[in-house]
Structure formats: structure tokens, C-alpha cells
N, C-alpha and C positions, 0 to 999 in steps of 0.2 A: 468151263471158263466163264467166268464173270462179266459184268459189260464191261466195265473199267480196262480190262484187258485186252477184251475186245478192240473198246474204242485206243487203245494206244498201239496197236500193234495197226489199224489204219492208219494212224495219222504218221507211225514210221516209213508204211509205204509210199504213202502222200507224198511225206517229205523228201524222200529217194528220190520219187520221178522230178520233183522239181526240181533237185541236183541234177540228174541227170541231163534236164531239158536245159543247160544251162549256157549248151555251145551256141545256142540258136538265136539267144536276146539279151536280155539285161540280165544280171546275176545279181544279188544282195550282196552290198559290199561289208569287210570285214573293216580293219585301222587300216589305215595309211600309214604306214610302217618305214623310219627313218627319210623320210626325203630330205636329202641334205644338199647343201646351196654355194659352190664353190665361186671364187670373185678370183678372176686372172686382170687387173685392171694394168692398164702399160705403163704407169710409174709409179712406185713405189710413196706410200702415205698418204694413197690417193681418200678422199671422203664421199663415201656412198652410204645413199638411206634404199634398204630394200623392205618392201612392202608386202604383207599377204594378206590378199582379203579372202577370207577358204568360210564354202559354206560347207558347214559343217563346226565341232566342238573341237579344238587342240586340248589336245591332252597333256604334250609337253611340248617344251622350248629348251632350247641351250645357245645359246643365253636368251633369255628372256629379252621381249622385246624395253627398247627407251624410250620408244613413242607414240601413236595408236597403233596398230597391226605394222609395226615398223622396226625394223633395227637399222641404228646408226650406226655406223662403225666406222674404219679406217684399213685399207687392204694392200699390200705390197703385191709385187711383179709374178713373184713364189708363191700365190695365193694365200697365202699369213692374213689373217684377219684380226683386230683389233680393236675389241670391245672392254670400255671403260676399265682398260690398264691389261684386261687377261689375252692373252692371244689364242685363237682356234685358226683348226683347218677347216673350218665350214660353218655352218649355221645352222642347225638341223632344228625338226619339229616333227609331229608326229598327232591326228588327228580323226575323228570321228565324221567320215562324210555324211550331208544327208541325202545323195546320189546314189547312182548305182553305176558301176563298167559295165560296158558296152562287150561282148565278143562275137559280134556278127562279121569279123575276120578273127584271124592270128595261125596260129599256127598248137598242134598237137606234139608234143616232143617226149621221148622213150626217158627216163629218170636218167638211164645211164650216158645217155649224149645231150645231158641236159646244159653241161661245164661247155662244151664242144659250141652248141649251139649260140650259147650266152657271148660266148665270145665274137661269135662271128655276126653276132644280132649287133650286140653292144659298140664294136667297130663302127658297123655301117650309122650307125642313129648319131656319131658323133665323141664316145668317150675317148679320152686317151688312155692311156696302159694302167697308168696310176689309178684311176677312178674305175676302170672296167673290173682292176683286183679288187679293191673293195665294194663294188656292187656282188661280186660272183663269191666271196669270201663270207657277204652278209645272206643271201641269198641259199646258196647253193645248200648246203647242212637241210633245208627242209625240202629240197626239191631232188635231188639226185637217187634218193631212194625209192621213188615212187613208182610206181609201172608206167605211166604219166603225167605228162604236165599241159595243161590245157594255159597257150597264154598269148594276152593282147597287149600289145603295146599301145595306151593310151595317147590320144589326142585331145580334141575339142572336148571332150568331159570332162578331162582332168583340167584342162587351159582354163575351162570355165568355173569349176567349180572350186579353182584353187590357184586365184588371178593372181600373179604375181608382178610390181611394177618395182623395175631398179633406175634410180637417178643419180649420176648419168647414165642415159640410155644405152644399153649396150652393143657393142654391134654384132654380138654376138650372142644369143640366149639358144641354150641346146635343153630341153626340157625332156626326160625320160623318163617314165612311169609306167611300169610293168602292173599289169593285174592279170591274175592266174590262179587255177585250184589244181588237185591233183586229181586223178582218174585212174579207176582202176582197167581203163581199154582205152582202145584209142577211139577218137572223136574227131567226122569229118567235120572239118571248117572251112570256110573261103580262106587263101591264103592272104597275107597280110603286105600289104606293100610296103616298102619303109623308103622314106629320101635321105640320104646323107647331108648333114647342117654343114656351111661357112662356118669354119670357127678360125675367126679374125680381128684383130683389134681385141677391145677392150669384152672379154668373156664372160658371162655368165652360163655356170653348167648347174644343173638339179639331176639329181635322179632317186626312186623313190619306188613303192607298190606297196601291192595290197593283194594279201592270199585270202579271196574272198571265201563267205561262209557258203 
């Protein structure tokens, strides 16, 4: 065997253990994968500029923002949003952090009670029925085959590293952001505490992740 061979068949072990070591502290994050931005505002044509200041690189927009890290738009009761004539359910992006997730809690879940789980997570953090199907719809296709799924529910990293401001202030902001990889065993973690959000008045919901590398 040659060194070349040598040296790669180290550096694949290497790179194992530090997947493996990954339940323990920071993990290297992969995209930020669809976070999409819903506006429940209480009357209809209402005008709101929503803001992201994200360290890190966007990769994409829909719709692009009209003004620095900003979309203008116009949003009804129905969540309908109204950017320069076209209408969306959301605002989505998708982007290159230069952070990493946190999983010093969360939870270890079986592939197969992974749908089971999502739901009953997804509940507690605040979505409603309509937004928990399209998170588990986007989501679910890579996670449900796996023998596990190692995952956190993001806070103060994601808050921080991906500041989002809506004017008018809302009185409601429910921010969800999953980061998670798969595992071929299970993996003890701290369990992960979650609060259930006020969601009152005039709404802002996100929700969003990243299957990290």
C-alpha cells in the first residue's frame, strides 16, 4: 500500500470520529435550507418592510429583496403577500452560514417515528396545521429512512446569526429552525426543552434548517 493510500484512509477515520463527536458541541453547518417567512397581519393591505441581516452568504431569494437586506411588500389577514404586483405565500431564502449549530441538547429520534415526532415537536414550538405540513412534507423524504436522526432545535444561534426585524413590530414572532444529521445508532443527548410561543395579534412565523455536514 502506498503512502497516499495510507494517508487517505487516515484522514477518513479522522473524519468519522468527528461526525461522530458531534452530539457533544458544535457540528459544521451545512445551507440553511428553505426558511420561509409567513405575515398573518390583522387587516388586510396592510404595508410591512421585513429585514435580514444573516451572517453568512444567501444563495437565493424569492422575491428578491427592494431595499437593503429588505422586502417591502403588502400582506392580507390570509397571509397573501404582495410584492410589486406578484403574490406569494411566503418569502423565502436560503443561505451559507458562517456559524455553526449548537447540539449540547435536542433529542435522538428512530427514522421511523421521525413524522410522529415532528409533529408533536412542531405543535409545541408554535406552527399551525397548515405550516407543520409543509415543514414535515419538506423535511421528512430525507429523514424518515435513516436509522436516526440526531436533532436541535435552534435558538440564540440562529436569532443571532440570522437577525431578522419586521415593521410593524409584531406581536407575535414564532421562529423555528431545525438543525439535524442522520446516525447510523442512537446518540445520548441532554434532552431539549421547548416553550410554546403567544401567537396573537399581528403574526410573524419562520421556520427553516440545516442537515448539517
Amino acid at each position: 500500500m502506498n503512502k497516499k493510500a495510507i494517508v487517505g484512509i487516515f484522514m477518513s477515520i479522522l473524519m468519522a470520529g468527528l461526525v461522530g463527536c458531534a452530539g457533544s458541541g458544535d457540528a459544521q453547518a451545512g445551507d440553511d435550507l428553505k426558511p420561509v417567512i409567513y405575515l398573518y397581519p390583522q387587516e388586510d393591505n396592510a404595508e410591512i418592510s421585513v429585514s435580514l441581516d444573516y451572517n453568512g452568504n444567501l444563495v437565493d431569494l424569492i422575491p428578491e429583496f427592494n431595499a437593503d437586506k429588505t422586502w417591502n411588500v403588502t400582506a392580507n389577514k390570509d397571509g397573501k403577500i404582495t410584492f410589486e404586483g406578484q403574490t406569494y405565500d411566503y418569502l423565502f431564502w436560503e443561505g451559507d452560514p458562517n456559524y455553526s449549530y449548537d447540539f449540547y441538547s435536542g433529542f435522538c429520534v428512530k427514522g421511523s417515528d421521525t413524522r410522529d415526532f415532528l409533529n408533536e415537536k412542531l405543535t409545541i414550538l408554535g406552527l399551525s396545521d397548515s405550516e407543520k405540513a409543509e415543514f414535515i412534507e419538506f423535511w421528512l423524504p430525507m429523514m424518515e429512512k435513516n436509522p436516526y436522526n440526531l436533532i436541535s432545535f435552534q435558538g440564540a444561534t440562529y436569532n443571532n446569526g440570522a437577525k431578522l426585524t419586521v415593521n410593524p413590530t409584531p406581536d407575535s414572532l414564532i421562529r423555528v429552525f431545525m438543525a439535524w444529521y442522520p446516525t447510523d445508532k442512537f446518540i445520548k443527548i441532554n434532552p431539549q426543552y421547548l416553550e410554546t410561543p403567544t401567537r396573537t395579534g399581528f403574526t410573524v412565523v419562520e421556520w427553516g434548517g440545516n442537515k448539517v455536514k
